[in-house]
C-alpha positions as CSV (number, residue, x, y, z in Angstrom):
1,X,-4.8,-29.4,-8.1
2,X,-8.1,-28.9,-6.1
3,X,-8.2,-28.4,-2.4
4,X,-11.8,-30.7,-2.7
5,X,-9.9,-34.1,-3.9
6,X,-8.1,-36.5,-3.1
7,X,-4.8,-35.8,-4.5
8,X,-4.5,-32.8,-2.2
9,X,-5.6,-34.8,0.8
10,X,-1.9,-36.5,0.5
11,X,0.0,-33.1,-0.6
12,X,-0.7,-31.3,2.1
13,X,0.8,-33.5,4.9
14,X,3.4,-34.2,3.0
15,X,4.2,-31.0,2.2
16,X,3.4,-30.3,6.0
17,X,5.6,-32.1,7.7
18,X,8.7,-31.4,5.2
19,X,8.1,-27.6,5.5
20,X,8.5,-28.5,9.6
21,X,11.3,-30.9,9.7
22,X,14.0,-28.3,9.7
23,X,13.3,-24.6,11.3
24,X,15.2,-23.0,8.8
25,X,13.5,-20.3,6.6
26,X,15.7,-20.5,3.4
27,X,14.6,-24.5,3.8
28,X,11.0,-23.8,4.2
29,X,10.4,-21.5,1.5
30,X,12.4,-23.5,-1.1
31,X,9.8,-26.3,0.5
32,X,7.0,-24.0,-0.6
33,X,8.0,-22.4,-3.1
34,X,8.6,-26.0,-5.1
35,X,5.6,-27.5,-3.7
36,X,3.6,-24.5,-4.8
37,X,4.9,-25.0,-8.4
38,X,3.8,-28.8,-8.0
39,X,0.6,-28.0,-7.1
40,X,0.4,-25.1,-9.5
41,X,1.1,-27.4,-12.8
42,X,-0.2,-30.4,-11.8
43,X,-2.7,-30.7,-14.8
44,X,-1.3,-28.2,-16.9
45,X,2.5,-28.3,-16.9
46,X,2.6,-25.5,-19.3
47,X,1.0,-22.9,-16.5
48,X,4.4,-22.8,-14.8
49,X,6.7,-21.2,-17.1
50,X,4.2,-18.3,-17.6
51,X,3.9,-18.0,-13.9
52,X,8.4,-18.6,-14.0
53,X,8.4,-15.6,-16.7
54,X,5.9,-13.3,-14.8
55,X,7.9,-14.0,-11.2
56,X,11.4,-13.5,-12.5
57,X,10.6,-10.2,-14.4
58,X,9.2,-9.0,-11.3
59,X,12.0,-10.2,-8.8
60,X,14.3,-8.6,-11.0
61,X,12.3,-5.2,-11.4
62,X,11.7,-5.0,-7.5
63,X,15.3,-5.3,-7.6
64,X,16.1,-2.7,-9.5
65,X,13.4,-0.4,-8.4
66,X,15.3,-0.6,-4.9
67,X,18.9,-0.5,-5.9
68,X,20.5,3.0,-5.3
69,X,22.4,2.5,-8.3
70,X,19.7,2.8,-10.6
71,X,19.3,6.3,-11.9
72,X,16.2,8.3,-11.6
73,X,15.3,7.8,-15.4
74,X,16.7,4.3,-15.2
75,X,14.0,3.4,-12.4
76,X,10.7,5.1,-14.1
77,X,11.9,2.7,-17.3
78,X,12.0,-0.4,-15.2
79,X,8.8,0.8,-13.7
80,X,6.6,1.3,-17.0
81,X,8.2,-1.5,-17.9
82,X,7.5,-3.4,-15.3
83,X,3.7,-2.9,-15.4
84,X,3.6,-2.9,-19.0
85,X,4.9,-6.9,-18.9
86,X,2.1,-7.5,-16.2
87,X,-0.8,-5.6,-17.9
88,X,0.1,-6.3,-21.3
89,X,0.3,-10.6,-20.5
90,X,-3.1,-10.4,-19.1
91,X,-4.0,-8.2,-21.8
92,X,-3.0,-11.1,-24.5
93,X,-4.1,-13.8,-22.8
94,X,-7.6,-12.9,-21.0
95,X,-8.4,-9.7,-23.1
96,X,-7.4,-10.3,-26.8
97,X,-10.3,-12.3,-27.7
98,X,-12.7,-9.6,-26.4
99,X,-10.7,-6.9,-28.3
100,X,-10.4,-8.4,-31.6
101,X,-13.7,-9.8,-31.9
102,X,-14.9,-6.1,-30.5
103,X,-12.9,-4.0,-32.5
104,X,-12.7,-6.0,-35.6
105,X,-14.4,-8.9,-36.4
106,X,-14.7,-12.7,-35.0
107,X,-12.9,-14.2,-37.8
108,X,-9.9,-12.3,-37.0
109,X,-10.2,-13.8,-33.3
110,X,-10.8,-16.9,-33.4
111,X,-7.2,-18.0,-33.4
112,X,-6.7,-15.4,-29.8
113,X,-10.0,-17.3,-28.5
114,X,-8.3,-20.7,-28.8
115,X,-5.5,-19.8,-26.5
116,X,-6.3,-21.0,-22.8
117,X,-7.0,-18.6,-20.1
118,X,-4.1,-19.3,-17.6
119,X,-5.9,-20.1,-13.9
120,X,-5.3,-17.5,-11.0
121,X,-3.2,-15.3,-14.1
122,X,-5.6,-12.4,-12.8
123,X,-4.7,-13.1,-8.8
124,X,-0.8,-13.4,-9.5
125,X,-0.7,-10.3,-11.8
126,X,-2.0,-8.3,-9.3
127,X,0.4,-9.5,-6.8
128,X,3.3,-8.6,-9.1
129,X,2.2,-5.6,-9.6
130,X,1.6,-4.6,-5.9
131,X,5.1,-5.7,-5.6
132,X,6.6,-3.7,-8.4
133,X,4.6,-0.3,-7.0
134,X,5.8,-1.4,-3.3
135,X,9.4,-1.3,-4.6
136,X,8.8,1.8,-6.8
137,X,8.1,3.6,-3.9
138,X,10.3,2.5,-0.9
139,X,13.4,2.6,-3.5
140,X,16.8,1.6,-1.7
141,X,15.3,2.3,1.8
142,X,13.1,-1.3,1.4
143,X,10.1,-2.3,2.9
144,X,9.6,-4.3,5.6
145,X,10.8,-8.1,4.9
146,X,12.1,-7.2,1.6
147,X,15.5,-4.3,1.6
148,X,17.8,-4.0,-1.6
149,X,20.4,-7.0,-1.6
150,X,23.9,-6.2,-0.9
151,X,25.9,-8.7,-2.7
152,X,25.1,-12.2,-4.5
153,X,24.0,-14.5,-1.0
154,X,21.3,-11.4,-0.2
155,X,20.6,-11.3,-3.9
156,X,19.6,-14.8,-4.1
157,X,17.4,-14.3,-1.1
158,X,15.6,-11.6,-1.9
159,X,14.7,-13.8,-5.6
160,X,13.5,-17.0,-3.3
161,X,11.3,-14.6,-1.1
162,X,9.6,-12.8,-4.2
163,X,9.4,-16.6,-5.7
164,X,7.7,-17.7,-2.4
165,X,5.6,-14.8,-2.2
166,X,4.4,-14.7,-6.3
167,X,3.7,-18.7,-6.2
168,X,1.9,-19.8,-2.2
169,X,0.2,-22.1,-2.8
170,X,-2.9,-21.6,-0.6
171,X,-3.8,-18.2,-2.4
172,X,-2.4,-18.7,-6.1
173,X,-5.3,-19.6,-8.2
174,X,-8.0,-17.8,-6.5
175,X,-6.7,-15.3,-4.2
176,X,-7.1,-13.4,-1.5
177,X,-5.1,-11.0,-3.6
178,X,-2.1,-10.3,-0.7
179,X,-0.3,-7.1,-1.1
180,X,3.6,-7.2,-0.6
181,X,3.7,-4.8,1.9
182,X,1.2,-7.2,3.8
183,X,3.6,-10.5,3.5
184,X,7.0,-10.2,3.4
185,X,7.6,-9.2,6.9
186,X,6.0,-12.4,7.6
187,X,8.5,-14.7,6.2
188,X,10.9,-16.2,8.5
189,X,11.6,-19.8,10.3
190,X,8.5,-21.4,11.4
191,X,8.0,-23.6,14.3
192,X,4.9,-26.1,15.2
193,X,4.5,-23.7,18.1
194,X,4.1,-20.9,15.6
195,X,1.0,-22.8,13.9
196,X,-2.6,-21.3,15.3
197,X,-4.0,-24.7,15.0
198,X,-7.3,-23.7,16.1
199,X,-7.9,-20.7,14.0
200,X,-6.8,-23.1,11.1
201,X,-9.1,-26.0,11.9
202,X,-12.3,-23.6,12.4
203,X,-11.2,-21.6,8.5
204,X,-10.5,-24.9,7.3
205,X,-14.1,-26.7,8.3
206,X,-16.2,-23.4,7.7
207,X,-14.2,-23.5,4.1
208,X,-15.0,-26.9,3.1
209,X,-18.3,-26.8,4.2
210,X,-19.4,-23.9,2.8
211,X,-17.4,-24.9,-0.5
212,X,-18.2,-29.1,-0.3
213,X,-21.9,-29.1,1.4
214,X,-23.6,-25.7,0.6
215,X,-22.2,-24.3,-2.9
216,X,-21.7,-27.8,-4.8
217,X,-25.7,-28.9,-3.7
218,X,-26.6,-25.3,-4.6
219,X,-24.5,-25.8,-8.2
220,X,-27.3,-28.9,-8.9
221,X,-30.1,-26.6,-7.0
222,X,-29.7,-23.9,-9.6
223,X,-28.9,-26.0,-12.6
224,X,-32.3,-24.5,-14.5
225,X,-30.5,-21.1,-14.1
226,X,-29.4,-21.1,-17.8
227,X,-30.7,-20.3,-21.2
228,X,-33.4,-21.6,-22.3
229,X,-33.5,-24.1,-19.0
230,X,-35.3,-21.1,-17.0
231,X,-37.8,-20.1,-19.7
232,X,-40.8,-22.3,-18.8
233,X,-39.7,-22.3,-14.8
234,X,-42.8,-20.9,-12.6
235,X,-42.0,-17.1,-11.3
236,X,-41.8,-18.3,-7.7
237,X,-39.2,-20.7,-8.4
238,X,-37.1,-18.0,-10.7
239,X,-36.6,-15.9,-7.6
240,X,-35.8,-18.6,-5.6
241,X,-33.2,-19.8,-8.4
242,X,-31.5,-16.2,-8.0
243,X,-31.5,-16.4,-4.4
244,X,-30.1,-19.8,-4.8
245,X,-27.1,-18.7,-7.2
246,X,-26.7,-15.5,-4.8
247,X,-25.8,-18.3,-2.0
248,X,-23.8,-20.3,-3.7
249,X,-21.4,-17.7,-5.3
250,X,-20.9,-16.6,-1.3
251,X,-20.3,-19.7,-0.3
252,X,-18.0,-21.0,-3.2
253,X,-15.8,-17.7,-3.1
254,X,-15.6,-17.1,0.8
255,X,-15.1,-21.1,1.1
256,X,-11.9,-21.0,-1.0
257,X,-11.1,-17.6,1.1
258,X,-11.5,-19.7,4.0
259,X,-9.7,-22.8,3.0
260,X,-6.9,-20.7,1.6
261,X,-6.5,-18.2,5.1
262,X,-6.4,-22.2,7.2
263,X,-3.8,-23.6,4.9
264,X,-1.9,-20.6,5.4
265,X,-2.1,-20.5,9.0
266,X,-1.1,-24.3,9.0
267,X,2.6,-22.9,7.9
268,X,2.6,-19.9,10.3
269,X,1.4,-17.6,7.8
270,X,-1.5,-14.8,7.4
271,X,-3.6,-14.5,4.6
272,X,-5.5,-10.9,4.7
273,X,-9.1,-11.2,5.4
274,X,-11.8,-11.4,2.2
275,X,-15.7,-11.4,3.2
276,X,-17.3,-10.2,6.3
277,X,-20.4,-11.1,6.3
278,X,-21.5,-9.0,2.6
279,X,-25.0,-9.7,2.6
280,X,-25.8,-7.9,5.8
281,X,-24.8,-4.8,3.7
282,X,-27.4,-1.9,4.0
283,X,-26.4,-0.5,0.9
284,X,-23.8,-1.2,-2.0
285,X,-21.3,1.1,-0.4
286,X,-20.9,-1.1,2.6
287,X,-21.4,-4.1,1.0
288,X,-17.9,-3.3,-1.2
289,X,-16.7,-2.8,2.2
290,X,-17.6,-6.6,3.3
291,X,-17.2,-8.4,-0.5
292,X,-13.9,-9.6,-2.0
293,X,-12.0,-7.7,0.7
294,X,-8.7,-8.1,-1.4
295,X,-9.7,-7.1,-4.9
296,X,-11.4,-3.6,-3.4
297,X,-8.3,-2.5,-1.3
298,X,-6.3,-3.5,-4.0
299,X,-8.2,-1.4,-6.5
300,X,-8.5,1.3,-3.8
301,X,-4.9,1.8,-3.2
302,X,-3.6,1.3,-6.9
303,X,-6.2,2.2,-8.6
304,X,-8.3,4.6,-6.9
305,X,-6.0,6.8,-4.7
306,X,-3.8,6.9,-7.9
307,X,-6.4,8.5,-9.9
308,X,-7.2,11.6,-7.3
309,X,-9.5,9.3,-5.2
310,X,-12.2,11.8,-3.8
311,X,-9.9,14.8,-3.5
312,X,-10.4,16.4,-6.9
313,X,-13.9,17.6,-6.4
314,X,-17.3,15.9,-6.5
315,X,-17.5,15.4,-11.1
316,X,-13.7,13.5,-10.5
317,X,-14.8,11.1,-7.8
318,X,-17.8,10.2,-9.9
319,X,-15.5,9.4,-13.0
320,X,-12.8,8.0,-10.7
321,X,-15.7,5.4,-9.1
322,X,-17.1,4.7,-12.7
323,X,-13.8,3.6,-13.7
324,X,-12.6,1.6,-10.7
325,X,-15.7,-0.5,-11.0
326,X,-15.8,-1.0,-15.1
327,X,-12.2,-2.0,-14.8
328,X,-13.3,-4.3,-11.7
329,X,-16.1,-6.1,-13.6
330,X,-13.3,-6.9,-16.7
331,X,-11.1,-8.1,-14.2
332,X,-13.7,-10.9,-13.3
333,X,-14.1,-11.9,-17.2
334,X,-13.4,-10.7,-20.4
335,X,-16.8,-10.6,-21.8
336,X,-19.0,-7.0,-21.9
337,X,-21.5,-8.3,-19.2
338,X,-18.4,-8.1,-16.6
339,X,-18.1,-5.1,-17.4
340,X,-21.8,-4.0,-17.6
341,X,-21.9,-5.7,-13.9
342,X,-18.7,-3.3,-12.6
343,X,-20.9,-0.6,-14.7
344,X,-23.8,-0.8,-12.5
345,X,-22.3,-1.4,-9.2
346,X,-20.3,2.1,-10.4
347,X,-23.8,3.6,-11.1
348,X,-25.3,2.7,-7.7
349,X,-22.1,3.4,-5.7
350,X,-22.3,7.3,-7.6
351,X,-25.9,7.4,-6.6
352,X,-25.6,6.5,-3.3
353,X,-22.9,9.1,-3.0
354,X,-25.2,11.6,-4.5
355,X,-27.7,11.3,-2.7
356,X,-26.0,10.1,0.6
357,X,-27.5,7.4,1.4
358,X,-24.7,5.2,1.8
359,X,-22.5,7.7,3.7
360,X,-22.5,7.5,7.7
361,X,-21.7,4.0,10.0
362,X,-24.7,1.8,9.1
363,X,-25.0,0.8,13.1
364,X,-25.9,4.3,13.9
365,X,-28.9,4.4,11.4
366,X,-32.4,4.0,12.0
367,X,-33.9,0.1,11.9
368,X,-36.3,0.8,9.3
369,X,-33.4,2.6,7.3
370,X,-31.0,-0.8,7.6
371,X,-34.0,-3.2,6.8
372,X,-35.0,-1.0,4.3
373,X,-31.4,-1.0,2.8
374,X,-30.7,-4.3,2.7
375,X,-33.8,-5.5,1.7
376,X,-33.3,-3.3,-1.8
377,X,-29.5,-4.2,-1.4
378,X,-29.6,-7.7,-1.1
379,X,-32.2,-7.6,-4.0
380,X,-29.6,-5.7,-6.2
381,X,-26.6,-7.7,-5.5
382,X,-28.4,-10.9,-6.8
383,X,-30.0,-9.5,-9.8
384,X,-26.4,-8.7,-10.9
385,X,-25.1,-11.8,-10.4
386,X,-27.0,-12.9,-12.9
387,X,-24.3,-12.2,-15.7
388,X,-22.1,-14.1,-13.8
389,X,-24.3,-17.2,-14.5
390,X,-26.0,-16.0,-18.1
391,X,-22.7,-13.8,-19.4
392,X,-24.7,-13.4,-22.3
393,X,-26.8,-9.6,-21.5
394,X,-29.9,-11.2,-23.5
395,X,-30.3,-13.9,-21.6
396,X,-29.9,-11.9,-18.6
397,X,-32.4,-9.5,-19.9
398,X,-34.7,-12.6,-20.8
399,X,-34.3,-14.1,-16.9
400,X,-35.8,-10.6,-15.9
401,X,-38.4,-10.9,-18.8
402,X,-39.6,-14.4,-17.0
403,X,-39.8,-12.7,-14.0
404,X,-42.5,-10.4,-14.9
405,X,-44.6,-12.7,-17.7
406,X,-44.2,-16.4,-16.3
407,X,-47.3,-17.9,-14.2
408,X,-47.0,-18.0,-10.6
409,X,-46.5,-21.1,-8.4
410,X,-43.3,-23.0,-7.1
411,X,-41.1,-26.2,-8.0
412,X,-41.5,-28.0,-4.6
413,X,-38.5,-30.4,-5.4
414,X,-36.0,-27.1,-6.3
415,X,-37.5,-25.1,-3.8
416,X,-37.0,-27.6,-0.6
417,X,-33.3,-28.1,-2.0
418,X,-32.5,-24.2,-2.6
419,X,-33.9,-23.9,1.1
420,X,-32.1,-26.7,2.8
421,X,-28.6,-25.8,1.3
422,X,-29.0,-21.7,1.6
423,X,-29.7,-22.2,5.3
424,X,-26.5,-22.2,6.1
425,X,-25.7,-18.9,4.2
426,X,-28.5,-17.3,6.3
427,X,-27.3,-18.6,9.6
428,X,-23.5,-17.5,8.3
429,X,-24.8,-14.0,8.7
430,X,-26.9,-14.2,11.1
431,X,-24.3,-15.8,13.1
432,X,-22.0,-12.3,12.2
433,X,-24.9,-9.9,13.0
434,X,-25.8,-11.2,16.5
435,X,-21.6,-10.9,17.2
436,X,-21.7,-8.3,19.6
437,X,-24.6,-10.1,21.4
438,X,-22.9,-13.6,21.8
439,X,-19.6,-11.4,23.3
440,X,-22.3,-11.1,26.6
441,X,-22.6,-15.4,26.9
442,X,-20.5,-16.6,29.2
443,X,-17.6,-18.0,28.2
444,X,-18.4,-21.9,28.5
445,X,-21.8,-21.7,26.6
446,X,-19.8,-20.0,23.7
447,X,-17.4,-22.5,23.4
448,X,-19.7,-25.2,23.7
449,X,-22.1,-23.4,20.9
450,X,-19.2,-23.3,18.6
451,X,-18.4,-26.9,19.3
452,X,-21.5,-27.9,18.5
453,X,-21.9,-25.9,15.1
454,X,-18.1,-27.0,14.3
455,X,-18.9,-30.7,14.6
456,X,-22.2,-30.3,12.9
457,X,-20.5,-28.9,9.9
458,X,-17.3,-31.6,9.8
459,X,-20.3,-34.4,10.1
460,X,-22.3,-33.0,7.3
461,X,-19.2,-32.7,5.2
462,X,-18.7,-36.5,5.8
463,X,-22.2,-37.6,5.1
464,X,-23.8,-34.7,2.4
465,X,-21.2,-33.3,0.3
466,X,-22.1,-32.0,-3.1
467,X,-20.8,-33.4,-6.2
468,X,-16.9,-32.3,-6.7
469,X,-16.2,-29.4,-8.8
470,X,-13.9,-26.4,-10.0
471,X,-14.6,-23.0,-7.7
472,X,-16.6,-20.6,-9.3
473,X,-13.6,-18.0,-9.1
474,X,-10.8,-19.9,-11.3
475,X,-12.4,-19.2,-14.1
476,X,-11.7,-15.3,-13.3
């Protein structure tokens, strides 16, 4: 089910107003929990026993992790174990293509490549596998909002909490990726008086209009960005086509973010932060600190950390960052140019190190320093989207190719549209960098400027939305 159609337009009051009618928690997080499902398999019934498997083995791992009963050697099998069920199913069913036809040769694959890639398999691993570490390492002293059940009524609570937490709705398919540690203490009975109902309105109208209004005009804008589409566009309007995709994968990702933080809000709940503004960035180092907020603490603190971090001298961070981002760029796809894009972020994040020109708080650096950094960072970022759009690295290569060799001059037509629809994007950030500035206005002319830009973007998402479509994330 889509947030942009129709069919969730009736879910979510329904599933609103029956989560409120009794201020129970066990009530509302069956509520949830079952509507999640619902939403979850509504076109593909068959999604929801893989998500039933992956959710149980987990709920019964965290349970054993944490009971004091388990021995020592008991606990590191149920942990291997553990991680080796939730690597090994995203292994079969977004890797095994890629490794077959790598390894040995496409006819042996072609069976693996007919098996469908489950949506949001990547978010929900993840979560199970924060869960499983959380649990590993609290052991029978708990974490917050989850302890060790002490008979069968605490038992079956504990299962219905790591079943609400493993299938909410609002961040399934596409994230943010929430860490256990960072929602269970939040489950409990929710009241109407508990709902934020103007943070959710302002995520939910920012979401929708970045998602409805500026990505799905910007998905027709850049429909020349693919092969061989691009080969005969003038050199002007290729640049603007990369600018163009740049926007619209910002405002496709952070607009699901958005809607997915609102929804959560709408049921008293707290989705952790996922883009702050990322193409302010003066260099790649900060702009991993402002992109897919989720995915890099989540990779920081179970990835990273795990592997020695930056403590084990200056040739073991370099690895250690070389690794975190290949692994990140297969997370996004299972094709080599994901991980050629996690390659080269890795490369410029070692440089940078290196040379230490991302070290330091940006804010404290010279002007010409930040312009100078963003201007190359910006330019960087882009370029590398590119094998989000062309996964295949020869058509990639052949974008840059055009770049240099094709005639100068400008589409008028693409160029106005590009323009008019990553507006918005610029003023997004602009909006961010001027922060501590509007903080000085007066009180009333904030309000009333975020009135006005509120009910500018709820009318254009009446009158100019895009033509509906998947987010650019599920696919990942």
């Amino acid at each position: 089910m889509l947030f942009n159609s129709w069919t969730f337009a009736v879910f979510l009051p329904l599933v609103l107003l029956l989560h409120h009618a009794w201020r129970r928690a066990w009530w509302q997080v069956g509520v949830l929990t079952i509507a999640s499902l619902v939403f979850y398999g509504w076109h593909t019934p068959w999604l929801v026993p893989l998500l039933a498997a992956s959710t149980g083995l987990n709920a019964w791992a965290a349970q054993a992790l944490m009971d004091s009963r388990t021995s020592p050697g008991a606990r590191r099998v149920v942990f291997a174990g553990a991680l080796a069920f939730n690597l090994g199913a995203l292994a079969f069913f977004k890797y095994a293509g890629l490794i077959i036809g790598t390894f040995w040769n496409a006819a042996s694959s072609s069976w693996v490549a007919s098996i469908p890639l489950p949506v949001g398999i990547s978010f929900y691993t993840f979560q199970g596998i924060s869960l499983v570490v959380e649990s590993w390492r609290a052991g029978p002293a708990g974490f917050p909002g989850l302890e060790p059940p002490r008979g069968p009524r605490e038992a079956a609570w504990f299962h219905a909490r790591v079943w609400f937490f493993k299938a909410f709705f609002p961040q399934l398919i596409a994230g943010p990726i929430v860490k256990a540690g960072e929602f269970f203490h939040q489950i409990g009975p929710k009241g109407w008086a508990n709902v934020d109902w103007g943070g959710a309105t302002r995520k939910l109208v920012l979401g929708f209009f970045l998602k409805m209004v500026v990505a799905d005009n910007l998905k027709e804008a850049t429909s020349l960005l693919s092969w061989p589409q691009f080969a005969e566009v003038p050199r002007g309007s290729l640049l603007l086509l990369l600018y163009g995709f740049s926007f619209r994968i910002f405002a496709d990702f952070a607009g699901y973010s958005l809607i997915a933080q609102g929804l959560a809000r709408l049921f008293g709940y707290e989705l952790p932060l996922n883009f702050l503004h990322p193409y302010l960035a003066p260099s790649l180092t900060d702009f991993w600190r402002r992109w897919h907020l989720s995915l890099s603490g989540w990779l920081r603190e179970y990835l990273y950390i795990p592997l020695g971090g930056n403590r084990r001298g200056e040739a073991r961070t370099y690895v250690n960052l070389f690794l975190v981002m290949f692994l990140g760029g297969l997370w996004h796809g299972a094709a080599w140019s994901y991980a050629a894009w996690g390659v080269a972020h890795g490369v410029g994040l070692a440089i940078e190190r290196w040379t230490g020109a991302g070290r330091g708080d940006p804010a404290s650096w010279p002007r010409w320093r930040r312009f100078a950094g963003w201007l190359v960072t910006f330019h960087v970022v882009s370029l590398l989207w590119l094998l989000f759009q062309l996964p295949d690295i020869r058509h990639a290569w052949a974008f840059v190719r055009c770049l240099a060799t094709n005639g100068g001059g400008i589409l008028p037509q693409s160029a106005f549209v590009i323009g008019l629809f990553g507006l918005p994007v610029v003023l997004h950030h602009a909006w961010g960098a001027t922060e501590s500035w509007r903080e000085r206005w007066p009180a009333p002319w904030r309000l009333r400027v975020e009135a006005l830009a509120y009910g500018i973007m709820l009318f254009l998402l009446l009158v100019n939305s895009g033509s509906s479509g998947d987010f650019i994330y599920f696919q990942f």
